[in-house]
C-alpha positions as CSV (number, residue, x, y, z in Angstrom):
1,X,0.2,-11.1,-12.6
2,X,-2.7,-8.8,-13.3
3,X,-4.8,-11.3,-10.3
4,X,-1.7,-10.3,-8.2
5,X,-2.1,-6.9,-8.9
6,X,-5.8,-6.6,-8.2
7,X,-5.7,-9.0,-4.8
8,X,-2.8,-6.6,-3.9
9,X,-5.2,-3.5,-4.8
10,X,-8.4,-4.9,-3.1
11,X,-6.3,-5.7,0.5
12,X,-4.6,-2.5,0.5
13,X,-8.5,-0.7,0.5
14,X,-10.0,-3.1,2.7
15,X,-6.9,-2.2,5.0
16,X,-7.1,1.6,4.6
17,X,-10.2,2.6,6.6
18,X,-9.9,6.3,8.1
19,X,-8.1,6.5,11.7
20,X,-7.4,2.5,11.7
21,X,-4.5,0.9,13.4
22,X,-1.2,1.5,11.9
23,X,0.1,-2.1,12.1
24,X,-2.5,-3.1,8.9
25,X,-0.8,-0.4,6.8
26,X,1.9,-1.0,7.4
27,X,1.9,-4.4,6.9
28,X,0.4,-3.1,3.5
29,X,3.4,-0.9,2.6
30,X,6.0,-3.9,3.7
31,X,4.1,-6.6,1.1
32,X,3.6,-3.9,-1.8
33,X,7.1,-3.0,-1.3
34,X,8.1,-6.5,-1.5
35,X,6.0,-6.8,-4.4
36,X,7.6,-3.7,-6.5
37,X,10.7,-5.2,-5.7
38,X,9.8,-8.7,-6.9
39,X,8.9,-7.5,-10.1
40,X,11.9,-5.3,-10.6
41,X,14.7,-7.0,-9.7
42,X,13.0,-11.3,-10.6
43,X,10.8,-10.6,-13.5
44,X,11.8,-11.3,-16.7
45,X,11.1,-9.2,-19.8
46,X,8.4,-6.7,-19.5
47,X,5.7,-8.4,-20.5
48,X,4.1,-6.2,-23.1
49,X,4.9,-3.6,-20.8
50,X,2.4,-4.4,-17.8
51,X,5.2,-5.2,-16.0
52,X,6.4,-1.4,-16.1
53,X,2.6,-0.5,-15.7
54,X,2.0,-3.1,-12.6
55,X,5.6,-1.6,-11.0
56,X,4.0,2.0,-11.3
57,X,0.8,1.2,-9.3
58,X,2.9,-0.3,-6.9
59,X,4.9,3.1,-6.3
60,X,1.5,4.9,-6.4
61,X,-0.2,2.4,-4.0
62,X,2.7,2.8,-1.4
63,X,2.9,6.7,-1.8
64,X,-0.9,6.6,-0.8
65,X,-0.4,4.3,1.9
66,X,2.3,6.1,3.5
67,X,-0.1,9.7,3.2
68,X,-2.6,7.2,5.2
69,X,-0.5,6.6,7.6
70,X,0.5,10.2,7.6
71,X,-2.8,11.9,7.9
72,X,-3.9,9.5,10.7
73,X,-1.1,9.9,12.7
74,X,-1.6,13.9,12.8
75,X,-5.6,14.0,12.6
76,X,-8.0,12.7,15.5
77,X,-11.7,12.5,14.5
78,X,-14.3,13.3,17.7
79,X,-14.9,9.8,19.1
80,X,-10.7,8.7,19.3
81,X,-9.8,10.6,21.5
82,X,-5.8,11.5,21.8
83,X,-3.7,9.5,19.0
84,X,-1.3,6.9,19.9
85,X,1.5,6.9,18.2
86,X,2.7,3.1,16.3
């Protein structure tokens, strides 16, 4: 689980580079949702409580990579021009 976690961790920062496509994060957002929901509604026990711990950075990763999205929908840096919307 804790490789799962970290794989999850490194893909979501290679995928978060400022002004980037939408369609990587949110592809991002879809799996770590998928993943939070794995653990809480399949896993058994808790695991010594890394479950609970690996559920939290889930929440955390997915509330950061919906501000991504956020911010790059409303900011445009110098050399993008006008923002498309995804």
């Amino acid at each position: 689980m804790k490789a799962t976690l970290v794989l999850l961790l490194t893909t979501l920062a290679i995928l978060a580079p400022a002004h980037a496509e939408q369609g990587p994060m949110k592809a991002a957002r879809a799996q770590a949702m998928s993943a939070h929901a794995t653990l809480k509604n399949n896993a058994t026990t808790d695991k010594g409580g890394h479950r609970l711990a690996a559920m939290k950075h889930l929440a955390a990763a997915i509330a950061e990579i919906e501000a991504g999205i956020a911010f790059d929908q409303s900011n445009v840096s110098a050399n993008e021009g006008k923002k498309r919307k995804n």
